[in-house]
mmCIF file of the C-alpha atoms, coordinates in Angstrom:
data_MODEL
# 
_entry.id   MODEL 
# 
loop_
_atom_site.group_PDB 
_atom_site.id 
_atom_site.type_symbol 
_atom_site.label_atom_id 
_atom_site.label_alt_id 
_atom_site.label_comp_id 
_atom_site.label_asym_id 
_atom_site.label_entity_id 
_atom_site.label_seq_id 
_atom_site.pdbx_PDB_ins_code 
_atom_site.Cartn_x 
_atom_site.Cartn_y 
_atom_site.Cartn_z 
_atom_site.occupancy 
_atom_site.B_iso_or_equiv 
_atom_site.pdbx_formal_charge 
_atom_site.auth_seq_id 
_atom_site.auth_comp_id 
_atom_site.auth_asym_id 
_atom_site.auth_atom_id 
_atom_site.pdbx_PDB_model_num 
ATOM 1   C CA . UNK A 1 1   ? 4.114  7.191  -6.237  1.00 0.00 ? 1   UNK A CA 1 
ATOM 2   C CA . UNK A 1 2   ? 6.555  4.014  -6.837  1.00 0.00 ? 2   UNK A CA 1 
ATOM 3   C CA . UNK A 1 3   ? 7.516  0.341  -6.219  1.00 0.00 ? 3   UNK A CA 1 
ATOM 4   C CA . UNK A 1 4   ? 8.100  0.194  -2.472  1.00 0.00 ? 4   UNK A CA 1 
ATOM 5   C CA . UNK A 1 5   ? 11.732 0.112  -1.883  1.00 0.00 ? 5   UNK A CA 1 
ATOM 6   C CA . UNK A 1 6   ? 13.876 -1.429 0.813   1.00 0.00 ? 6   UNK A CA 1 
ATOM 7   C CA . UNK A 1 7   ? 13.060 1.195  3.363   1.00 0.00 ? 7   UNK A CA 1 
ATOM 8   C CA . UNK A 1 8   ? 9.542  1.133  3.012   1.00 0.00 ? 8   UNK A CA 1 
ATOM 9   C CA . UNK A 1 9   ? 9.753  -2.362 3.172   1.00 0.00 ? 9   UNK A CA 1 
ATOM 10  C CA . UNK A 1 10  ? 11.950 -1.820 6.720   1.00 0.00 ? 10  UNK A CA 1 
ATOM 11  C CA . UNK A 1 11  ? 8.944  0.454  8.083   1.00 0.00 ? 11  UNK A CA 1 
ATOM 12  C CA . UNK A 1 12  ? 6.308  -2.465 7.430   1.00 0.00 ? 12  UNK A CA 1 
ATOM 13  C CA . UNK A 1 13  ? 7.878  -4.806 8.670   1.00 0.00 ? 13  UNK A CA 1 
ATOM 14  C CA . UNK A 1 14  ? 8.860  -2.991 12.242  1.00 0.00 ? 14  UNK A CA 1 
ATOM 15  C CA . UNK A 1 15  ? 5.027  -1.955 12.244  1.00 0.00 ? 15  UNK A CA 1 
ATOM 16  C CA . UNK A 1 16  ? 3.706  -5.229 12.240  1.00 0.00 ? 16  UNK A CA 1 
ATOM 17  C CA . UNK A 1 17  ? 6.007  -6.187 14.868  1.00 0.00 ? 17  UNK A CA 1 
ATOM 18  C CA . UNK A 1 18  ? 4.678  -3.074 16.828  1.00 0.00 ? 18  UNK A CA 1 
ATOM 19  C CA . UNK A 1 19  ? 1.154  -2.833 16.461  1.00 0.00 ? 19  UNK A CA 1 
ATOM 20  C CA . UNK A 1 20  ? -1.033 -4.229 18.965  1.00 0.00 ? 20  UNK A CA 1 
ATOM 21  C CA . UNK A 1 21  ? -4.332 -6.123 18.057  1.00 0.00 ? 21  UNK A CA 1 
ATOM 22  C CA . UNK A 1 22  ? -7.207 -4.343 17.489  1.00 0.00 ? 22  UNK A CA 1 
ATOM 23  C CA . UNK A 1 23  ? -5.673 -0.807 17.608  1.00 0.00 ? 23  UNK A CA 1 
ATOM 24  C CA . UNK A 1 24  ? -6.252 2.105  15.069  1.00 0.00 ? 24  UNK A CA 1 
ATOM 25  C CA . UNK A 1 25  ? -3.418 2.777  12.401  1.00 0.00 ? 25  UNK A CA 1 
ATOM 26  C CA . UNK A 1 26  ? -2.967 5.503  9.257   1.00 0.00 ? 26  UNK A CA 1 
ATOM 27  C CA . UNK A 1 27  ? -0.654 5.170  7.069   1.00 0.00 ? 27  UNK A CA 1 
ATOM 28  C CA . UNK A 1 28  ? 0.097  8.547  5.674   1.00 0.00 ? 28  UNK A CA 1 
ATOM 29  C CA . UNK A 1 29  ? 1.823  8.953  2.296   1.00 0.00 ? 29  UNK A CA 1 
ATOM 30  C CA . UNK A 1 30  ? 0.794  5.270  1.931   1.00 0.00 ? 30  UNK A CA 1 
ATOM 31  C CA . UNK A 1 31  ? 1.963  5.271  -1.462  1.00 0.00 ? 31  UNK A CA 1 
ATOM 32  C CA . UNK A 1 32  ? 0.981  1.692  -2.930  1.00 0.00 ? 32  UNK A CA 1 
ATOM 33  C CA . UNK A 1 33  ? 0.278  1.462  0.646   1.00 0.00 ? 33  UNK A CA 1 
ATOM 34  C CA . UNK A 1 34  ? 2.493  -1.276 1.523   1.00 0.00 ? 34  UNK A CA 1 
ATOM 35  C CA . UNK A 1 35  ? 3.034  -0.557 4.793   1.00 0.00 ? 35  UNK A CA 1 
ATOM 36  C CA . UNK A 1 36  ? -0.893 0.199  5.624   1.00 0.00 ? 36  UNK A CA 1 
ATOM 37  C CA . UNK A 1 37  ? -1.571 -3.453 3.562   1.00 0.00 ? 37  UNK A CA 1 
ATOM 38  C CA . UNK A 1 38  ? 1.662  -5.708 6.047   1.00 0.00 ? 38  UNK A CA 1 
ATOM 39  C CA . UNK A 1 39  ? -0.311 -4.228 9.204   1.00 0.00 ? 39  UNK A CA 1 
ATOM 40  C CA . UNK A 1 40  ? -3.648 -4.951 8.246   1.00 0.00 ? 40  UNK A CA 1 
ATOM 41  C CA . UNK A 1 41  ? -2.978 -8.471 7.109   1.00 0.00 ? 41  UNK A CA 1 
ATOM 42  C CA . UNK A 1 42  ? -0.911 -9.659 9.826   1.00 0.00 ? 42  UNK A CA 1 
ATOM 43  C CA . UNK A 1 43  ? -2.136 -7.747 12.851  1.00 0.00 ? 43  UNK A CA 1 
ATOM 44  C CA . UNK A 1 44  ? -5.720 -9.677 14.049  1.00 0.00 ? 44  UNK A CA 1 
ATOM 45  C CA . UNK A 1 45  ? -8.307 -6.916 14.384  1.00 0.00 ? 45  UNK A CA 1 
ATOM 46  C CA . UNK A 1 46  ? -6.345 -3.578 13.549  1.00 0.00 ? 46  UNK A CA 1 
ATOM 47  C CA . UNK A 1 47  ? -8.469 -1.190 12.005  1.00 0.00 ? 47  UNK A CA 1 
ATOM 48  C CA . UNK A 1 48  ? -5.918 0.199  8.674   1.00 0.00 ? 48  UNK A CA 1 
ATOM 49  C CA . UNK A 1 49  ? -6.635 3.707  7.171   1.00 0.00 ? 49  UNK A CA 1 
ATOM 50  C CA . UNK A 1 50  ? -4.057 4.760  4.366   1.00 0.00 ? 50  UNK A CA 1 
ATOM 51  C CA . UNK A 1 51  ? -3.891 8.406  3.004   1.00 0.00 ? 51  UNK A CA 1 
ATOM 52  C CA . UNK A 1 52  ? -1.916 10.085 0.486   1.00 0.00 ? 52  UNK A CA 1 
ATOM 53  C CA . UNK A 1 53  ? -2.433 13.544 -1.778  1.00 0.00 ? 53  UNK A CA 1 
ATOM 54  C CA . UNK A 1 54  ? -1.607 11.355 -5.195  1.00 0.00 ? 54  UNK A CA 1 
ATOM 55  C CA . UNK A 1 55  ? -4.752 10.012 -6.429  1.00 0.00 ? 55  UNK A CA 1 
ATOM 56  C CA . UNK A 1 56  ? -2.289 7.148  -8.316  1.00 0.00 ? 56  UNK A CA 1 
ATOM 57  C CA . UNK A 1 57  ? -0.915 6.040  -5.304  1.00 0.00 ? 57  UNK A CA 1 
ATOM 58  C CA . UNK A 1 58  ? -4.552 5.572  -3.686  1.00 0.00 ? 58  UNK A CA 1 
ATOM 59  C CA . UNK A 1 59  ? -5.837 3.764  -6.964  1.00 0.00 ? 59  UNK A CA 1 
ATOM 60  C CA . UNK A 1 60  ? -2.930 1.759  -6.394  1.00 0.00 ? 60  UNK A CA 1 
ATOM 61  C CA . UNK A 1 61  ? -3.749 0.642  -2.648  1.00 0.00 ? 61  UNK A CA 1 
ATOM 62  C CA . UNK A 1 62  ? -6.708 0.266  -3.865  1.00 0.00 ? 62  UNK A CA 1 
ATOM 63  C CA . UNK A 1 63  ? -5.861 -2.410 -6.082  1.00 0.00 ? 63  UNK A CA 1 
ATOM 64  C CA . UNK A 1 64  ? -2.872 -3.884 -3.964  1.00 0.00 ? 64  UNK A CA 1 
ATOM 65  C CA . UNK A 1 65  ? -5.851 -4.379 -1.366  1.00 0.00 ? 65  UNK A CA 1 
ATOM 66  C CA . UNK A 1 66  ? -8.439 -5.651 -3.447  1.00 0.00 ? 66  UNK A CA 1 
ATOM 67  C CA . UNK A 1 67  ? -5.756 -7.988 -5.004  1.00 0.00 ? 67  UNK A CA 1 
ATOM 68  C CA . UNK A 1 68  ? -4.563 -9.114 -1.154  1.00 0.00 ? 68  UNK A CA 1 
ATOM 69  C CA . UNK A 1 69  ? -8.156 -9.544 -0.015  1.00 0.00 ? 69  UNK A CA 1 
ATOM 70  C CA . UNK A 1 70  ? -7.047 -6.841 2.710   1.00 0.00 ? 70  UNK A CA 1 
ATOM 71  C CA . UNK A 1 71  ? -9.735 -4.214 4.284   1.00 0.00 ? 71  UNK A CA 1 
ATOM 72  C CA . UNK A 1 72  ? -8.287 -0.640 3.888   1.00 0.00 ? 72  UNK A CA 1 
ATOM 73  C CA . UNK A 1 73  ? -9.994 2.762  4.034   1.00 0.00 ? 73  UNK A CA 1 
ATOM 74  C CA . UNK A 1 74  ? -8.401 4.572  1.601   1.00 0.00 ? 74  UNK A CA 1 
ATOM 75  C CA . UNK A 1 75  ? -8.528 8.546  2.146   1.00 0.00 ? 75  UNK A CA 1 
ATOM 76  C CA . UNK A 1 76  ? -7.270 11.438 0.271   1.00 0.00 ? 76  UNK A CA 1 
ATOM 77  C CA . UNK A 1 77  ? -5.596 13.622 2.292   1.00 0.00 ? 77  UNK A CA 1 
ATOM 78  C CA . UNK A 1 78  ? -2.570 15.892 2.371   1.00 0.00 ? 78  UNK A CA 1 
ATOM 79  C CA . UNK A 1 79  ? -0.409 14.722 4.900   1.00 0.00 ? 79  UNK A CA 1 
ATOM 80  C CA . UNK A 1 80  ? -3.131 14.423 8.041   1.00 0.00 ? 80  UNK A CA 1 
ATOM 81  C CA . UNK A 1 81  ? -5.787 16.783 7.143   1.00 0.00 ? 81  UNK A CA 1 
ATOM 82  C CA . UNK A 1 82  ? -8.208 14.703 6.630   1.00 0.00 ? 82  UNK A CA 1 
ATOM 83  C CA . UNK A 1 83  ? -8.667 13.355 9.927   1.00 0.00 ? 83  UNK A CA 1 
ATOM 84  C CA . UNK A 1 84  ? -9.708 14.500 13.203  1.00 0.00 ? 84  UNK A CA 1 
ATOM 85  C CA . UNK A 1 85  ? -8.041 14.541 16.491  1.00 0.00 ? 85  UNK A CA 1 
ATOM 86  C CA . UNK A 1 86  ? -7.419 11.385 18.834  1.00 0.00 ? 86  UNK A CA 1 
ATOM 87  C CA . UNK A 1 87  ? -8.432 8.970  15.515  1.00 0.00 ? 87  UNK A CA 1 
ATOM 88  C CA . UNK A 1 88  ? -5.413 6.705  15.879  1.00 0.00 ? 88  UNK A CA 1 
ATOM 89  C CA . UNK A 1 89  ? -3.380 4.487  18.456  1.00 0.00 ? 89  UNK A CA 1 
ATOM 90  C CA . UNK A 1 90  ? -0.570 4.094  15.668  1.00 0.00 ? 90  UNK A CA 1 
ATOM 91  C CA . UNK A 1 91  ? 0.495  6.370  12.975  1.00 0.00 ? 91  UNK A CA 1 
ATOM 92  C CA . UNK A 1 92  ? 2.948  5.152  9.912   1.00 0.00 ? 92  UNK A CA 1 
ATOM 93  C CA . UNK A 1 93  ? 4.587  7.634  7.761   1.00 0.00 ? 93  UNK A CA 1 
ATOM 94  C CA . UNK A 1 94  ? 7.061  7.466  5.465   1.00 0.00 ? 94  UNK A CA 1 
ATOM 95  C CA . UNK A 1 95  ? 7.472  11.524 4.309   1.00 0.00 ? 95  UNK A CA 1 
ATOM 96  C CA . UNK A 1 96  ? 8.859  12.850 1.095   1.00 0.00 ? 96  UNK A CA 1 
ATOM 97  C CA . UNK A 1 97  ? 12.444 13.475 2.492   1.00 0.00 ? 97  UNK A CA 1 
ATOM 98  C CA . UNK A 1 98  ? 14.656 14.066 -0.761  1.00 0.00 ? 98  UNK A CA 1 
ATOM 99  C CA . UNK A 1 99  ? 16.705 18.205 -0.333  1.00 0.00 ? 99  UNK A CA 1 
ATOM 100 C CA . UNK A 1 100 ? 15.526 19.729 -4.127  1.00 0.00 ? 100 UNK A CA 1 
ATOM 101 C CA . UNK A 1 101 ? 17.277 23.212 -4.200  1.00 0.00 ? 101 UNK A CA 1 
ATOM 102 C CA . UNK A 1 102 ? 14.784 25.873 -4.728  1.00 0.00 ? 102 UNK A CA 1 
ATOM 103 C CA . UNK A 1 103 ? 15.967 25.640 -8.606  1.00 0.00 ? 103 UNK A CA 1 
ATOM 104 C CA . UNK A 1 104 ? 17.051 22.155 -8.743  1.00 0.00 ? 104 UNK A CA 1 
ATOM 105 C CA . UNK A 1 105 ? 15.568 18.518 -10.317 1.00 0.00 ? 105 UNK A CA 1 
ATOM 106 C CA . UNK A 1 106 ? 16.865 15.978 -9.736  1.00 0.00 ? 106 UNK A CA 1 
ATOM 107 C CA . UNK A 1 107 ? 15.417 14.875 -13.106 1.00 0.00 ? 107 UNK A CA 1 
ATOM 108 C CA . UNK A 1 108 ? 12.585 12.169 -11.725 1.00 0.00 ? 108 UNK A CA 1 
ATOM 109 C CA . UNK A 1 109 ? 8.960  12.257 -12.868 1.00 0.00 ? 109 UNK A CA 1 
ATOM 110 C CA . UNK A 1 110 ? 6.076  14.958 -11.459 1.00 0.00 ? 110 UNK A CA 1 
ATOM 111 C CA . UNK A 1 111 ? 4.668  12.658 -9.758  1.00 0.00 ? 111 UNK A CA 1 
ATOM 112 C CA . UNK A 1 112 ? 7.785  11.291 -7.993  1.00 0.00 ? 112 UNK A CA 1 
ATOM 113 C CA . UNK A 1 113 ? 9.012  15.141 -7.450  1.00 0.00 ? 113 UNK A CA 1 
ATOM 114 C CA . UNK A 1 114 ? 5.934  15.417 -5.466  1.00 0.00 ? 114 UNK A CA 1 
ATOM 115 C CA . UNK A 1 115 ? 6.565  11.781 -3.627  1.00 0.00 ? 115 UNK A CA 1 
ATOM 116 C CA . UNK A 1 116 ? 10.060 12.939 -2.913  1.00 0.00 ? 116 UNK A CA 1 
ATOM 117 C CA . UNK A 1 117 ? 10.359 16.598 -2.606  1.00 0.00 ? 117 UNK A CA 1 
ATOM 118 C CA . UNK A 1 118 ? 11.296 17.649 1.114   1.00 0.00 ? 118 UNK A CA 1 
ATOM 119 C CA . UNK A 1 119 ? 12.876 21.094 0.585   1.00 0.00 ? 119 UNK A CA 1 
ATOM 120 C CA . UNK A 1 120 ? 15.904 22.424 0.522   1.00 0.00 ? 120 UNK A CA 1 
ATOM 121 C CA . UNK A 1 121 ? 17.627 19.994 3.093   1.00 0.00 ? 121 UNK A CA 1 
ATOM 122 C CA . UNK A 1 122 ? 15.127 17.715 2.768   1.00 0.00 ? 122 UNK A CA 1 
ATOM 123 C CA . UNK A 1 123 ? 13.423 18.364 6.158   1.00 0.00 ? 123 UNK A CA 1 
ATOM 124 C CA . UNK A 1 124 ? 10.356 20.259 5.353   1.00 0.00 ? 124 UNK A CA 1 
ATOM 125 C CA . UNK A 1 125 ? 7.550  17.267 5.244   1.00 0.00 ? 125 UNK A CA 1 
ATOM 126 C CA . UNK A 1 126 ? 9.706  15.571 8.065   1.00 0.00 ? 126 UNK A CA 1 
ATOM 127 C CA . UNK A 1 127 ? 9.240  17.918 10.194  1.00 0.00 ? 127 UNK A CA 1 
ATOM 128 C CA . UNK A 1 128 ? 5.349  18.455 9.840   1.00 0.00 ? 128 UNK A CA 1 
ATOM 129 C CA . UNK A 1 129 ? 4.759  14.853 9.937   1.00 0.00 ? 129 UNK A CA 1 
ATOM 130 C CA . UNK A 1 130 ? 6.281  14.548 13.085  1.00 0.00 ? 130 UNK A CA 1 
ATOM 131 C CA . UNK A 1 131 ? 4.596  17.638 14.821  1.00 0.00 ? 131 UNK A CA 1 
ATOM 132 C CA . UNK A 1 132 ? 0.904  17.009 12.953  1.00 0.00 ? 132 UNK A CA 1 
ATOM 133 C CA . UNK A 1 133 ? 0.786  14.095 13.891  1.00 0.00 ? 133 UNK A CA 1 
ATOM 134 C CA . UNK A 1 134 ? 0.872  14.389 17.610  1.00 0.00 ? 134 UNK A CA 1 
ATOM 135 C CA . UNK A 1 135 ? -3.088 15.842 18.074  1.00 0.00 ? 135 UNK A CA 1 
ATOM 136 C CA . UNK A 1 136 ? -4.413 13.044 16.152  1.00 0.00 ? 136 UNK A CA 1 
ATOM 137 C CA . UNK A 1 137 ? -3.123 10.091 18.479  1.00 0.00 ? 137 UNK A CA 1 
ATOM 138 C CA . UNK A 1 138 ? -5.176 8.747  21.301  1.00 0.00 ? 138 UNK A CA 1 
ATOM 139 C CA . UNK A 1 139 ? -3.400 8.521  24.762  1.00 0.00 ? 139 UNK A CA 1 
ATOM 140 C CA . UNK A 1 140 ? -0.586 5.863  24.718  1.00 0.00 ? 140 UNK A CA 1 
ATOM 141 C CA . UNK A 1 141 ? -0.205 6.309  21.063  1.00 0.00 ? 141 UNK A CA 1 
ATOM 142 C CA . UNK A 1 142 ? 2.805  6.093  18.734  1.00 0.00 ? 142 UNK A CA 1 
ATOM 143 C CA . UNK A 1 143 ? 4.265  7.254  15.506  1.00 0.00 ? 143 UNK A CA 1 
ATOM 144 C CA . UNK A 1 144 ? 6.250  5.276  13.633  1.00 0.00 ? 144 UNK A CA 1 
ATOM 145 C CA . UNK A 1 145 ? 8.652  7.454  11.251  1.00 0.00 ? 145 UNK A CA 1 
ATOM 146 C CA . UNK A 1 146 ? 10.489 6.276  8.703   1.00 0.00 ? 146 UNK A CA 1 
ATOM 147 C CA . UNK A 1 147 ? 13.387 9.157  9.130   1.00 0.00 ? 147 UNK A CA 1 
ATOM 148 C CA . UNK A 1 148 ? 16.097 8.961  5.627   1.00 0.00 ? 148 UNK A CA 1 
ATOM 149 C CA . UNK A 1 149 ? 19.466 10.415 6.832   1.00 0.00 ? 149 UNK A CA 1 
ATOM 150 C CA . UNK A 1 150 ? 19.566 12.322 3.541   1.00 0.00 ? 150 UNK A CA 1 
ATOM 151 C CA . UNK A 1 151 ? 17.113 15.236 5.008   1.00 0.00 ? 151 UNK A CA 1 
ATOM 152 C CA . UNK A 1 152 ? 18.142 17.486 7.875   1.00 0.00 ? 152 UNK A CA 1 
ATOM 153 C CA . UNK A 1 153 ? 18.553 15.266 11.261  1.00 0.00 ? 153 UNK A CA 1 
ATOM 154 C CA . UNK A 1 154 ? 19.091 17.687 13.531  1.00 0.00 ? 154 UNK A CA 1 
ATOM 155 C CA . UNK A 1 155 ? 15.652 19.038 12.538  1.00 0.00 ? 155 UNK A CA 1 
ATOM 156 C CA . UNK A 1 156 ? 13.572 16.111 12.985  1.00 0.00 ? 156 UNK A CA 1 
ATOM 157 C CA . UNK A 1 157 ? 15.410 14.946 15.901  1.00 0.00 ? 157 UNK A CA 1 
ATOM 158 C CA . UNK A 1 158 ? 14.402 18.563 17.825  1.00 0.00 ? 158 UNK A CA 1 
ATOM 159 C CA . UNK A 1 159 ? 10.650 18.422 16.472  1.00 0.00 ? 159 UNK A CA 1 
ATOM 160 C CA . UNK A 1 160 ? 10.775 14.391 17.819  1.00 0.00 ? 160 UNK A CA 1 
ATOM 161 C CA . UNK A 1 161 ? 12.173 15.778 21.428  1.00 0.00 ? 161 UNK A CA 1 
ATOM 162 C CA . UNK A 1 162 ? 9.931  18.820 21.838  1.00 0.00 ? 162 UNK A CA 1 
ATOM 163 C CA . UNK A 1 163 ? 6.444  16.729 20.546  1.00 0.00 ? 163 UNK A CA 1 
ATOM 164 C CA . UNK A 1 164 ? 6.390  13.230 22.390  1.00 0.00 ? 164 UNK A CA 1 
ATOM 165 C CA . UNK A 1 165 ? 7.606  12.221 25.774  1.00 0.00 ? 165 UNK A CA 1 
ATOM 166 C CA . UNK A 1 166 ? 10.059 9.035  24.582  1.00 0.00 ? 166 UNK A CA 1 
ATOM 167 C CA . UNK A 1 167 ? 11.710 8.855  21.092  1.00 0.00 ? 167 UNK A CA 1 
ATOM 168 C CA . UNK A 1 168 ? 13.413 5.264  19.725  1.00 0.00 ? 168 UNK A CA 1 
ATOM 169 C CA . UNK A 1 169 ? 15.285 4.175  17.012  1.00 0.00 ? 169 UNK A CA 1 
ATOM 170 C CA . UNK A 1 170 ? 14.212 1.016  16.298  1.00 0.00 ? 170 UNK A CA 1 
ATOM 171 C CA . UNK A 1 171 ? 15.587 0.025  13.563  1.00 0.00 ? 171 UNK A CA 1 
ATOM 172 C CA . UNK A 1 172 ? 18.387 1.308  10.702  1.00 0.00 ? 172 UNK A CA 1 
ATOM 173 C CA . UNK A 1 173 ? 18.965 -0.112 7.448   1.00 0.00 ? 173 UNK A CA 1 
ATOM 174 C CA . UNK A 1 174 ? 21.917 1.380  4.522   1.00 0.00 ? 174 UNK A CA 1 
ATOM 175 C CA . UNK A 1 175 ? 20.321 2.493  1.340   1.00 0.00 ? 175 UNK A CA 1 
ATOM 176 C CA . UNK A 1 176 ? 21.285 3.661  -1.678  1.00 0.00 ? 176 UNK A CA 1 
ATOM 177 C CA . UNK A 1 177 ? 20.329 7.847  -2.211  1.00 0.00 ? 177 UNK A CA 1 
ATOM 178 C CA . UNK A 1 178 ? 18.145 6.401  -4.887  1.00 0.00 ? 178 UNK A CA 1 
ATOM 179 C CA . UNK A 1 179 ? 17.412 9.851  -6.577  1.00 0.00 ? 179 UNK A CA 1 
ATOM 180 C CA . UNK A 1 180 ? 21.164 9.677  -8.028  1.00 0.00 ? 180 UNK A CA 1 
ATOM 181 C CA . UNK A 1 181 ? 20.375 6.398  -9.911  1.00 0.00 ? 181 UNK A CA 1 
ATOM 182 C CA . UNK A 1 182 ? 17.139 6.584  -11.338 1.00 0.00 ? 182 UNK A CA 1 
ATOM 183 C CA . UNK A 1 183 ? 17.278 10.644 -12.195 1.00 0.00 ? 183 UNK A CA 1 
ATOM 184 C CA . UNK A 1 184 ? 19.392 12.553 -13.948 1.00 0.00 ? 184 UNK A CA 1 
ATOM 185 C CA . UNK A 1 185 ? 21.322 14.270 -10.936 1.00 0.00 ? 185 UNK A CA 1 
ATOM 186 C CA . UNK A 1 186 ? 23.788 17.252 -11.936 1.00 0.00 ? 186 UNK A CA 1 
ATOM 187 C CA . UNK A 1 187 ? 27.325 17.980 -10.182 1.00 0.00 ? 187 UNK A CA 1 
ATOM 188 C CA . UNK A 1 188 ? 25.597 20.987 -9.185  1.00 0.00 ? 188 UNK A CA 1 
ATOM 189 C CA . UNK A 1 189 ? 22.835 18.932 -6.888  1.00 0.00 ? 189 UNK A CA 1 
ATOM 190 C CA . UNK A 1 190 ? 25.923 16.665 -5.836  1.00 0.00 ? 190 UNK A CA 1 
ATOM 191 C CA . UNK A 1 191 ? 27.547 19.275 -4.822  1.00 0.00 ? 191 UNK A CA 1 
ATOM 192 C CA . UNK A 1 192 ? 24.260 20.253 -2.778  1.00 0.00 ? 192 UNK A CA 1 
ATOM 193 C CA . UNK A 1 193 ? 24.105 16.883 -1.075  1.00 0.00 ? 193 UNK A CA 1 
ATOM 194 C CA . UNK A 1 194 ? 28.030 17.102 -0.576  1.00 0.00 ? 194 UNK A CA 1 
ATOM 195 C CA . UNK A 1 195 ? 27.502 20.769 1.361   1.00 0.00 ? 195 UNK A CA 1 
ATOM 196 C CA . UNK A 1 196 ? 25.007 19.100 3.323   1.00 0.00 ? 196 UNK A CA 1 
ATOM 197 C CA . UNK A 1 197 ? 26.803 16.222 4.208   1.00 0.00 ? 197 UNK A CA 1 
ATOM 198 C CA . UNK A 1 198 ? 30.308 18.430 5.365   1.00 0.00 ? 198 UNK A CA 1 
ATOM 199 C CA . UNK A 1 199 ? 28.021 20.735 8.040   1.00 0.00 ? 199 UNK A CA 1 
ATOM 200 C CA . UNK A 1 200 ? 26.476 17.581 9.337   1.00 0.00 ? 200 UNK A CA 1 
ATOM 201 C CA . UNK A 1 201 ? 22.907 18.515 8.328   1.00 0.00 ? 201 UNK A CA 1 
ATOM 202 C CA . UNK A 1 202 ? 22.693 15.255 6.989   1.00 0.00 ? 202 UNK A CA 1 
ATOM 203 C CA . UNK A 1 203 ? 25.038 11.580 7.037   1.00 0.00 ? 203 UNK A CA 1 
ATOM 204 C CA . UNK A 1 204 ? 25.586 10.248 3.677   1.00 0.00 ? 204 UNK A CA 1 
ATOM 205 C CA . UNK A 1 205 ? 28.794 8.833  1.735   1.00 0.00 ? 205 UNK A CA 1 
ATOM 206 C CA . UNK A 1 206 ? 29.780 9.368  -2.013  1.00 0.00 ? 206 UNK A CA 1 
ATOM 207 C CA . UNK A 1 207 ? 32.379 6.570  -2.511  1.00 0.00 ? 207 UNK A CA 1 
ATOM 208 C CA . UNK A 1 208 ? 30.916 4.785  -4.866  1.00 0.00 ? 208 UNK A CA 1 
ATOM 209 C CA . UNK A 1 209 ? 28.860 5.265  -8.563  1.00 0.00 ? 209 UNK A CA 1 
ATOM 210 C CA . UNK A 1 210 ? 25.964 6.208  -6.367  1.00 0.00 ? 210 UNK A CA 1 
ATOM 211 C CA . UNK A 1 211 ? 25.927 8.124  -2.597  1.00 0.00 ? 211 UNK A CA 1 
ATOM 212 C CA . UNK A 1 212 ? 24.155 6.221  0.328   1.00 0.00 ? 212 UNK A CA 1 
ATOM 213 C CA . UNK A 1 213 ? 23.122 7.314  3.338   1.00 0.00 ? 213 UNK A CA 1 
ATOM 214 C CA . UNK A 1 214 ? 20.839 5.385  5.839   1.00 0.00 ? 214 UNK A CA 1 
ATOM 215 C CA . UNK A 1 215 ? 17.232 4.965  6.701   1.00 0.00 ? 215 UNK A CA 1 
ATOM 216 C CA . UNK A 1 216 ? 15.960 5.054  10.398  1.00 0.00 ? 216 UNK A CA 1 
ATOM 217 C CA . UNK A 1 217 ? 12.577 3.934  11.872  1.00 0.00 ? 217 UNK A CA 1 
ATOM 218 C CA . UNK A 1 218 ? 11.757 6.012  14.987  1.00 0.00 ? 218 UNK A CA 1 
ATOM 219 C CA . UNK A 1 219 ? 9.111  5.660  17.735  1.00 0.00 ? 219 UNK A CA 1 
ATOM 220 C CA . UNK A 1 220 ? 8.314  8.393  19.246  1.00 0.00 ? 220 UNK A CA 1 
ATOM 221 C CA . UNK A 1 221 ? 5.485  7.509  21.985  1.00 0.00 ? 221 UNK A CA 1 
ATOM 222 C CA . UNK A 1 222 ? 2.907  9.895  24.315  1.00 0.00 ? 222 UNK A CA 1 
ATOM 223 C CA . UNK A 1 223 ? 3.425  9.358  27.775  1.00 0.00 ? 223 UNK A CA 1 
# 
């Protein structure tokens, strides 16, 4: 778990804009569960679960509620499997999208290796949060994805096309790859981002002290 960053910040504020009073929302990897907390205090009636396998980030929404004077159910749960099918008109996610080599670190904490870690090319926790979370929505529903550049697009983009009937981009925002800055990255996981970046599997450029890339925020809707 850690401090919400720009493009969490870029998810919460597109979900408040897109949830509809009174519907049903999770918030999965919640984190401090800012995203779960903006749609629950600004959206009149909407019913706010948050989830996340770190018990610190769930003592943390915990707190960041209580401290708000916000209403969350707060669930432990890894990724969606807590939760039972049709249970929500809106899901927010936010997945662990970082590529860690199979023996590569890029030098962060445990706890943010496990907030981070998407596999190889980053795509692994994309892609299951985009297909798992199709049987729990309710007719009409929507996921909102937060979708970093810096995992494998043309993965997510084929599990968004093959699961729901419309797919959006919303919204885009240019981050810094924040891993680079506040780890302890190698030329050898560089040079893994680099490879990445030349066959297209994901958009990111190196120019400066540290790479950026961009953050999306899809819709992807039932018909």
């Amino acid at each position: 778990m850690y401090a919400p960053k720009p493009a969490s910040l870029l998810l919460a504020e597109v979900a408040v804009a897109r949830v509809k009073p009174g519907e049903r929302v999770l918030d999965a990897c919640t984190g401090s569960g800012v995203v779960g907390l903006a749609v629950a205090r600004h959206v009149e009636g909407s019913v706010v679960t948050v989830a996340d396998l770190a018990e610190s980030a769930l003592a943390a929404a915990r707190a960041n509620a209580t401290g708000n004077g916000v209403v969350l159910g707060v669930v432990h749960s890894d990724l969606y499997a807590a939760f039972e099918a049709g249970s929500f008109d809106v899901i927010t996610v936010h997945p662990p999208a970082v590529p860690y080599p199979a023996d590569g670190d890029w030098g962060l904490s445990q706890g943010m290796r496990v907030a981070t870690d998407g596999g190889d090319d980053g795509s692994a926790l994309v892609v299951r949060s985009i297909v798992e979370a199709r049987p729990l929505l309710r007719p009409g529903g929507r996921l909102l994805l937060l979708l970093p550049h810096w995992s494998h697009l043309g993965k997510a983009r084929q599990a968004l096309t093959d699961t729901y009937g419309a797919v959006e981009e919303l919204d885009r925002l240019k981050v810094e790859f924040f891993p680079a800055r506040e780890g302890r990255p190698d030329d050898r996981l560089l040079a893994h981002l680099k490879r990445l970046a030349a066959e297209g599997s994901i958009e990111m450029t190196f120019d400066g002290p540290v790479p950026e890339s961009v953050v999306s925020v899809i819709e992807a809707r039932i018909d």
